[in-house]
N, C-alpha and C positions, 0 to 999 in steps of 0.2 A: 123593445119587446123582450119583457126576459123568457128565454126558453128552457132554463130550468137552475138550481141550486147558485151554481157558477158561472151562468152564461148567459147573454145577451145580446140580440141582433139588431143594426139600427139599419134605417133604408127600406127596402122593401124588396119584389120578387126582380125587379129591373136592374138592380144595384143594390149589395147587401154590405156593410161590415160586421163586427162582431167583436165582441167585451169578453173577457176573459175575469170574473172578480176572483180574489180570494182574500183574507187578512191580510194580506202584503201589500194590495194594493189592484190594479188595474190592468191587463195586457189589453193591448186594440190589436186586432187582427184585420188588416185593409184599413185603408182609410176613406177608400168610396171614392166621392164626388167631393172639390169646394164646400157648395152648399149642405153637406152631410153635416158641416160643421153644427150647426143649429142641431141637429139629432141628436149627435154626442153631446156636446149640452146638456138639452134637456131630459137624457136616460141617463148620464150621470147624478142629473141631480134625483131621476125617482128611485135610482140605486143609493141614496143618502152618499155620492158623492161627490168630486170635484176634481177639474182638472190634472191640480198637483197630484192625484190619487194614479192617475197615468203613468207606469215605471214606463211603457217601450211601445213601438208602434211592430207589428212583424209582415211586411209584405209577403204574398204568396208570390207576387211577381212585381213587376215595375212600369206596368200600364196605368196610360192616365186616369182610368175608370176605378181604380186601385190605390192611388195615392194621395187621393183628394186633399186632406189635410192632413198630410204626414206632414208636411215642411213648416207648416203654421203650428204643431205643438214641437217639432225642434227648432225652429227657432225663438220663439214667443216662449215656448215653458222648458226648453231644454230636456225633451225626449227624446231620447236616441231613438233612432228608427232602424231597425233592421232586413237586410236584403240579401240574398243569395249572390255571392260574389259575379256569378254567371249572368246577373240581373242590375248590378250596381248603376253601369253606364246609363242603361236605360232609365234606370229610375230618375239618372241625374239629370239626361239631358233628352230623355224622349227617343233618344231611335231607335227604330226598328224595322223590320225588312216588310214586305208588303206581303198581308196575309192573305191567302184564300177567302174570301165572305161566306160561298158556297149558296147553299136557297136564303132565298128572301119574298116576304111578302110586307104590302105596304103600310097595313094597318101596325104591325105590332114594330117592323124596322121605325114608321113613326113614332110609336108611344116611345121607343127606347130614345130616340134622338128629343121629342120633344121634352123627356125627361132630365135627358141628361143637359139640355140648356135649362129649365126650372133650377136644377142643382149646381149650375154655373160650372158648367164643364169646363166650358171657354178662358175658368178664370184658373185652372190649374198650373199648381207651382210645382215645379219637380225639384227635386231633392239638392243643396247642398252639400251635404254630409253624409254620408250611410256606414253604418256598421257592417260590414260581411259577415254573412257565415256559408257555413257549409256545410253537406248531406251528413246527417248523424248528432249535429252539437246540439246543446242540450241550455238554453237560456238560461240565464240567472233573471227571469223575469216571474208576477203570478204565474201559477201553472206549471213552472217549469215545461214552456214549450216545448217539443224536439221537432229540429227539422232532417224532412222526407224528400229528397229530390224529385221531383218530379218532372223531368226537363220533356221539352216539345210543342206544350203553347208557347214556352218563352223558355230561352237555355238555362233558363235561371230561375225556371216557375219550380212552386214546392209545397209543399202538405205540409201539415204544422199537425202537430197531434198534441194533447191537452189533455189526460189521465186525465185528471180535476173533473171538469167538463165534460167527458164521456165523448169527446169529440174532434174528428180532425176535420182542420179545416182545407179546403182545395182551390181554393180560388175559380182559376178557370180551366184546370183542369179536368175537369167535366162541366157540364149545368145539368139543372134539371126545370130550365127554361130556356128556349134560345131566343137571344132576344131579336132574332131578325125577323122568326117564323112563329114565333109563339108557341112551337111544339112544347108539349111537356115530356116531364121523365127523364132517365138518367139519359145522357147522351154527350159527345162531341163538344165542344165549345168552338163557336165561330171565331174566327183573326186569328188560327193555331199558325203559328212555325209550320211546324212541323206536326202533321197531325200522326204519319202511322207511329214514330218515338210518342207521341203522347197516349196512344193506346198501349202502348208498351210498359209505360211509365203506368197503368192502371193498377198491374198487378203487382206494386207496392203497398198499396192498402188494404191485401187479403189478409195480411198477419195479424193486424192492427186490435186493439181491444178496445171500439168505441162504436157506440151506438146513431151517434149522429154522423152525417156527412153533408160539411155543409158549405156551399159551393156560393161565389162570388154572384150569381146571378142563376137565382131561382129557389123553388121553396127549398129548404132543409130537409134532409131526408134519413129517412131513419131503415134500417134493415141488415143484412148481412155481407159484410164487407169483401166477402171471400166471393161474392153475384155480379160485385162492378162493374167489376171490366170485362166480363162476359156479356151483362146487358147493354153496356155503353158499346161494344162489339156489335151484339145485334142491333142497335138503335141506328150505327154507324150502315152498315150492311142496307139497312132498310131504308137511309137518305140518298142513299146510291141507287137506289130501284133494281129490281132486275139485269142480270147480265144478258146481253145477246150472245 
């Protein structure tokens, strides 16, 4: 789906990645799911073009829902994939500490799982190899990414910002669907670390010069970047209910 000049989202609102073009070539943001692979494909090819057109893959974190076919274009076409050093392990070999779920309801926590077996969850490769980086550096890939720390869903989760594209990406540092509840709007991201550091880490993207904000799981969102983490605050506030 192209979303605008330089930009393109493949997956959908349950699991989202994202294409970065410009004359240099290719950046993938997340890799999704396994089965995303079939996606990229075939948005490459209605973007006139192809795999080799791929410079870098850039994780916003190192979850499985995240890396889908990072390891199949480094190893199969030799794309580096890049990861926040704070995220590497994880990327490599899956661990992680056991996160809060917090609400769940059946229908949508189903769509997300029956989804993410359609997409071959199950068959996820994690990572070999990874590039580090760190809060502040500034890719030699399209776009000239830069990465945003954004630690607290994961020590190593991060924002990518993309001038080119008018857009930073977030992984799961917020949604603006949860996939357990189906609530919409900006808000929390379920399997957080650490969720109050990731409310913390919100108000890194008030500075920001971009239009979109666009988050690993849910629609794409477009508005005032300086609102986030005051709405994702209240969104936060209002899954809590009431205090007595």
């Amino acid at each position: 789906m192209r979303l605008g000049p330089h930009l393109h989202r493949i997956g959908n609102d349950v699991v989202a990645a994202y294409l970065v073009e410009t004359d240099d070539g290719v950046t993938v943001i997340d890799a999704g799911l396994p089965g995303h692979w079939r996606d990229l494909l075939a948005e490459l090819a209605a973007m006139g073009r192809a795999v080799e057109d791929v410079r870098g893959v850039v994780l916003t974190h190192g979850d499985s829902d995240h890396i889908g076919f990072a390891e199949r274009l480094r190893r199969d076409h030799g794309v580096p994939v890049f990861v926040h050093a704070d995220d590497a392990e994880r990327a490599r070999s899956g661990d992680k500490p056991k996160a809060p779920t917090g609400p769940m309801r059946l229908g949508p926590a189903g769509g997300f799982l029956s989804y993410a077996l359609r997409k071959q969850g199950w068959r996820t490769r994690y990572l070999s190899k990874v590039v580090e980086v760190a809060d502040g550096d500034v890719l030699a890939l399209p776009g000239s990414p830069r990465v945003i720390a954004m630690p607290g869903h994961s020590p190593g989760s991060i924002a990518v910002h993309v001038p080119v594209a008018d857009a930073v990406f977030v992984g799961d540092a917020l949604t603006t669907r949860h996939v357990l509840t189906g609530r919409p709007g900006l808000q929390p991201a379920p399997f957080t670390d650490d969720p109050a550091r990731a409310l913390e880490s919100l108000a890194r993207l008030a500075g920001l010069d971009a239009a979109w904000v666009l988050p690993g799981h849910g629609t794409p969102w477009r508005g005032d970047l300086g609102t986030v983490e005051e709405r994702v605050r209240r969104a936060a506030d209002g899954a809590r209910g009431p205090r007595s």
